[in-house]
N, C-alpha and C positions, 0 to 999 in steps of 0.2 A: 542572380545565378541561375542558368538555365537547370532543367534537372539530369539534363545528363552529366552535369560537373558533377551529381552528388552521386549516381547512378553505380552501383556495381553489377557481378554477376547476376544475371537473372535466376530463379531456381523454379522451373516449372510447377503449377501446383497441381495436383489431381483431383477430385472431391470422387469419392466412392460411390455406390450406392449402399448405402448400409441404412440401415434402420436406426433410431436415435437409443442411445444405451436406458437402459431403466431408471427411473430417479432413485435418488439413496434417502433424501429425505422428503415431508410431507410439502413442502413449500415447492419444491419443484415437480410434485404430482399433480398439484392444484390444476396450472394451467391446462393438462391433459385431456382427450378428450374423451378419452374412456375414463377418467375418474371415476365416474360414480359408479363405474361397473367392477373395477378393481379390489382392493382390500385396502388401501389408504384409505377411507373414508369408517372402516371400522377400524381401522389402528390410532384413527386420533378421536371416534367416540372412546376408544379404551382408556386412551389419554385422560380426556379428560371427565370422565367415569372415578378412574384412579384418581384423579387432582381433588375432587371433592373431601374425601375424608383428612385429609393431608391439609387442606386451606382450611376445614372447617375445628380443627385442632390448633393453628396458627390462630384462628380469629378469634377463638376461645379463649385464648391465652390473652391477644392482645387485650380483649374486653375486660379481662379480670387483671391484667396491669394498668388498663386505663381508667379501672373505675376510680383508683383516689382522686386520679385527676381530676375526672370529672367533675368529681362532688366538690372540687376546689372550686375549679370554675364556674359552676353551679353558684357556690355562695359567694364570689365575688363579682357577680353578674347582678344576684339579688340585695348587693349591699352588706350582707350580713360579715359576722366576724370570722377565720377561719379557725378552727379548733390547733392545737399546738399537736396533740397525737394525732388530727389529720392527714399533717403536716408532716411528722415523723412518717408516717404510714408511706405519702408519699416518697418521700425521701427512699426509706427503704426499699418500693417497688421501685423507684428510677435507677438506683444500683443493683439493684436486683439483675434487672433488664439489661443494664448494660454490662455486666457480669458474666452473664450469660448466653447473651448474642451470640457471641462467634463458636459456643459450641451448640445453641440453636441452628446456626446459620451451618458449621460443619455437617449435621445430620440432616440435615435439609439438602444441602447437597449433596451427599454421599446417595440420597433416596432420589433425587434429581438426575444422575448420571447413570442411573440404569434405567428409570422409566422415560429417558427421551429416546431410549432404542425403540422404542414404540411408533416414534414418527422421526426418528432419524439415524438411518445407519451408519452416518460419519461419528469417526470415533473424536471422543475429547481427549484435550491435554492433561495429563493426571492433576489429580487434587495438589494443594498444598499442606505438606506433613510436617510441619513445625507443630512444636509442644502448645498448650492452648498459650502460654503466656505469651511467646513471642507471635501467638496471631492476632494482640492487640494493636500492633504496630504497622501488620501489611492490608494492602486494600484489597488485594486478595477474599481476605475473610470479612471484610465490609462489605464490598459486592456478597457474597455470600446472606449476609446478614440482610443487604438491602432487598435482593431476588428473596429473602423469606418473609420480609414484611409484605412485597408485593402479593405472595400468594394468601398471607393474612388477612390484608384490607383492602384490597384491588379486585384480586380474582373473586373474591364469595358476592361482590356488588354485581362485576360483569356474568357471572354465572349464572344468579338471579334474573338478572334481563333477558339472557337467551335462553332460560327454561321459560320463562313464563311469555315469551314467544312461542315458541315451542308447542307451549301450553293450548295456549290460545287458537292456534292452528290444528291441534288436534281435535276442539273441542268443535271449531266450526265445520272441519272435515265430518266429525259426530252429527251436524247439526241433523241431519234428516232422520238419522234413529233419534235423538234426543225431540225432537217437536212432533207430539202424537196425539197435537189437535186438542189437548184438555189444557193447557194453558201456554201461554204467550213465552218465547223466550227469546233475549238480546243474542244478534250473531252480528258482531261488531257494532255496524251504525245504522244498523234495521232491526227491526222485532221482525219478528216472526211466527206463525202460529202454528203452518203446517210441514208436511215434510216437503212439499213440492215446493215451497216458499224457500225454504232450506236448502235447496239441490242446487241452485247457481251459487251460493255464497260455498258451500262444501266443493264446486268444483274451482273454487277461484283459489280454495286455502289449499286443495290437492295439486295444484301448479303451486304453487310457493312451496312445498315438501323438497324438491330437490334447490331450490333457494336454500331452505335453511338447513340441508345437507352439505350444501357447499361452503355454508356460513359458519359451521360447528368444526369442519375441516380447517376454513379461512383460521378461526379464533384458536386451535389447536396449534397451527402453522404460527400465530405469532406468539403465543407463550412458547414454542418450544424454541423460536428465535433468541429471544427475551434471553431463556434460563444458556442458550447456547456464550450471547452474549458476554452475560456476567459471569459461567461458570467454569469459560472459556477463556475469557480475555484475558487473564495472568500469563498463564502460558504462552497464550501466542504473543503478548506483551516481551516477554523473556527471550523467545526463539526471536523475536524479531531484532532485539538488543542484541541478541549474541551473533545475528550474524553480520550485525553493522560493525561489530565491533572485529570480528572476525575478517570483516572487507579492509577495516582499517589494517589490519596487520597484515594482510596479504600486499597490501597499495606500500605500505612502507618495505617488507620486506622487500618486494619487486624493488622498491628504491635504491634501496640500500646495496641489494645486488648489482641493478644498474649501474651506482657508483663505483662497486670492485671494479667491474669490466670495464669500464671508461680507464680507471686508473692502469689497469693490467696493460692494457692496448696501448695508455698514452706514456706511461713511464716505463712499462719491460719489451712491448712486442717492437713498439716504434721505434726505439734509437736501436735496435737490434738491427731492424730494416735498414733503418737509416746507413749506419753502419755497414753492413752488406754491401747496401747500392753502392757506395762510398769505394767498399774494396774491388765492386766489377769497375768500377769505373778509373781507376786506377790500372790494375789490371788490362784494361784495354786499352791503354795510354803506352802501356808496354809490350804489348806482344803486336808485332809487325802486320802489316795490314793484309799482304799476302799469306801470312801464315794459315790452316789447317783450323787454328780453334779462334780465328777471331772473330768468324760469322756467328758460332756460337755463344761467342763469351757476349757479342756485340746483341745476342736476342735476348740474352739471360739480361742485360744488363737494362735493357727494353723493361723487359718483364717485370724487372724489379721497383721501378720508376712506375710504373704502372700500378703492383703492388701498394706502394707507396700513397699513391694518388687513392686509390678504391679503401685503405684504410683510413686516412684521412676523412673520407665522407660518412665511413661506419664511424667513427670516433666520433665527427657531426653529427650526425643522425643520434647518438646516443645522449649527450648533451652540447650542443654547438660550443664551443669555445667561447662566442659571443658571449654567452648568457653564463657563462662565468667570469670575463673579465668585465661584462659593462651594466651586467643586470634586466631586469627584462622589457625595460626601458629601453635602452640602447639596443640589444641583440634585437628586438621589432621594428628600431628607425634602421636598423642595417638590414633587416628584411626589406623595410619598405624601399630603399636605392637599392635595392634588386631585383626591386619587382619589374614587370616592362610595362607599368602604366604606373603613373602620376598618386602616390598613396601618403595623405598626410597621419602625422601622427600624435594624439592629443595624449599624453602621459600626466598620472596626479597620483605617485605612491610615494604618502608621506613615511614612510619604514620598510624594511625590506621585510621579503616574503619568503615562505617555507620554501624549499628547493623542489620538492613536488609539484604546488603553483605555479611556480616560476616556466617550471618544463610542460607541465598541463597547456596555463596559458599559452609559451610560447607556438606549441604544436597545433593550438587552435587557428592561431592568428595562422601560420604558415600554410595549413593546409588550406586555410579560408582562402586567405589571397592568391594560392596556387590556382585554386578553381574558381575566382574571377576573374583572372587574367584568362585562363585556359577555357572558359565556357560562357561567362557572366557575358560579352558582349558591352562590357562596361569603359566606361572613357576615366573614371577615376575611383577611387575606396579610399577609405577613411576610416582610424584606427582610434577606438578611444580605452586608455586604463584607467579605473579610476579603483580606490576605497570609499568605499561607500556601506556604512550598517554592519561592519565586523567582513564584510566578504570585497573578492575582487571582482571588479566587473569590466568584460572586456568587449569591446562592443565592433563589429564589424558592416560597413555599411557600404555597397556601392548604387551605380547607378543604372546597371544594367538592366533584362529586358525580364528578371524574376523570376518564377515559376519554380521554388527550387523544391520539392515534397519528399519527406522523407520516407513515405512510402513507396517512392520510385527505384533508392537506390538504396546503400548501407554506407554511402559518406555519413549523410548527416546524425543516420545513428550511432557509426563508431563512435564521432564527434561526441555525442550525449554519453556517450558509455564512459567515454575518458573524462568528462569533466565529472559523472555518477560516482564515478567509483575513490573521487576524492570526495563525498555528498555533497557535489555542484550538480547545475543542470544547465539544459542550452533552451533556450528561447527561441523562436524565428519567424521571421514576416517576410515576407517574399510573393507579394500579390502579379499574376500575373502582367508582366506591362514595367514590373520592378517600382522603385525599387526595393532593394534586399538587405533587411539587416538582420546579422546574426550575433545574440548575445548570451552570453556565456558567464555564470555566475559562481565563482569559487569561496571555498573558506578561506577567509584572509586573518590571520591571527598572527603578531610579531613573536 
């Protein structure tokens, strides 16, 4: 299919000259190039300033839950026997622990969702407010639980590395006052005695300072990812449920509407019509040919017949008549003897399909073949249905000269919009030179 079958209006773009908006969070500060002259770089020393006392309380805790453990392990390492009040002892910290997780895990995030305004001005999803008991059951409050283990046994290791980095750096950047010639001191992988010995290693650690300014920032940027993550993901878990679920009833109700209107048009407006035409035509059978009204009764009667024909196509257009008496089998081989090129048809549905599908598919396959016939430049297309994996799969292929992108025009994305908004998608290969297939993948459920 060439791309102008797929091609619609064009809408001019502009690009302004405007200057790029401020970042909301630290992670999109990073890349900036005034970073380190900014106030992100102390918003997430704050960060993680604040995180220490807060991990270091968690690890606390962890240590003094883990030590029966340990001494478990300990003596079944070395052989020996394990004591029975050990044992109990265990027992009673591992429900201890898990007892008390999720309102661990609550206060940890509750102290969580105000200190990431530090380094991120995007608001979260509110907490989960169920009673502690029903928060044994949601993962919710597991994420909760798992982000406070992280800041117990994770962050107090990674924090140790980058202070004593840190460390390190400051101490070499020191090296010139610290070596005052009365004794020898290590500044990394050299001794050194004097202070002038000291001044290339102190100017090499004073270029790695805005290194490990960017790195304190970096490691802030990904804990506050981290807590955004798991403190975050219920909710937008939930909004993202409600609105799938909300598409669904919008796609059905359109349905269901659709069907009045078909019906309205096909059982009251139509034989009304019908009807009608019936009586001009009558009517003009009787009044004399030289008469006064018979030019007009003769346009009305035109008009009507006309009427007649242009509701007919709306009534088609809404659901083909085909695709209710023959299914969407048949209403696609009655496409294909109407197309004006050569189109076979490969059908395999072993059950019939929701009436949504049936009308999705059909309007896929119609519009497809409309614009190979009308642009493809193709000598023949080929139609295949099949069930395949719970879904329907309709596959459209011809032999024309390709190029079809759907950045060119809004065919091919209406197309994807109508099969999305039953949660199907459209597939498509279309290499320049051709040829082109387009496939189309629906929920197929009897």
């Amino acid at each position: 299919m060439a791309p102008g079958g797929w091609a619609g209006a064009g809408v001019p773009n502009s690009v302004g000259d405007m200057s790029p908006p401020p970042p909301t969070h630290l992670a999109a500060a990073l890349p900036r190039r005034r970073y380190l002259l900014g106030r992100w770089p102390w918003r997430a020393l704050v960060y993680l300033l604040t995180t220490v006392p807060i991990a270091g309380v968690l690890a606390a805790g962890l240590a003094l839950a883990g030590a029966p453990l340990l001494a478990v392990v300990n003596r079944v390492r070395r052989g020996e026997a394990v004591p029975v009040a050990l044992v109990a002892v265990l027992t009673v910290a591992v429900v201890f622990v898990l007892a008390t997780a999720p309102l661990v895990g609550l206060a940890v995030a509750a102290v969580e969702r105000r200190r990431l305004r530090l380094v991120d001005d995007r608001p979260l999803p509110p907490p989960d407010r169920r009673g502690w008991a029903a928060r044994f059951s949601t993962g919710a409050a597991w994420r909760e639980v798992g982000y406070a283990f992280l800041l117990g046994a994770v962050v107090p290791l990674a924090y140790w590395l980058v202070a004593l980095l840190v460390l390190v750096d400051l101490l070499v950047v020191a090296g010139p006052w610290l070596a005052d010639g009365s004794d020898p001191i290590v500044l990394l992988w050299a001794t050194v005695e004097t202070p002038t010995e000291a001044v290339p290693f102190a100017v090499l650690a004073a270029l790695l300072l805005p290194v490990l300014w960017y790195g304190l920032g970096g490691l802030a940027a990904g804990q506050a990812a981290l807590a955004r993550r798991l403190l975050g993901r219920p909710a937008d878990a939930t909004a993202l449920r409600e609105v799938s679920r909300s598409r669904a009833r919008l796609v059905n109700a359109y349905e269901a509407e659709r069907r009045r209107i078909e019906r309205d048009l096909h059982d009251a407006v139509q034989p009304r019509l019908t009807n009608l035409t019936l009586h001009l035509g009558l009517a003009r059978l009787d009044v004399p040919a030289e008469s006064a009204a018979a030019r007009p009764l003769a346009v009305a009667h035109d008009q009507a017949r006309s009427l007649m024909s242009l509701l007919r196509q709306v009534v088609h257009g809404i659901r083909p008549q085909g695709l209710t008496d023959l299914g969407l089998a048949g209403a696609v081989r009655e496409l294909a003897e109407e197309a004006s090129l050569p189109v076979t048809v490969r059908a395999d549905l072993p059950h019939p399909l929701p009436h949504v599908v049936e009308t999705t598919a059909y309007l896929v396959v119609a519009e497809c073949l409309a614009n190979v016939a009308r642009h493809a430049g193709a000598t023949r297309a080929d139609v295949r249905l099949t069930c395949s994996g719970g879904g329907l799969v309709v596959e459209i292929a011809d032999d024309g000269h390709g190029g079809a992108d759907p950045a060119r025009g809004s065919g091919l994305t209406g197309l994807a919009d109508r099969a999305a908004a039953i949660d199907g998608r459209l597939l498509l290969a279309s290499p320049p030179g051709g040829p082109t297939l387009v496939r189309v993948e629906l929920p197929c459920r009897p």
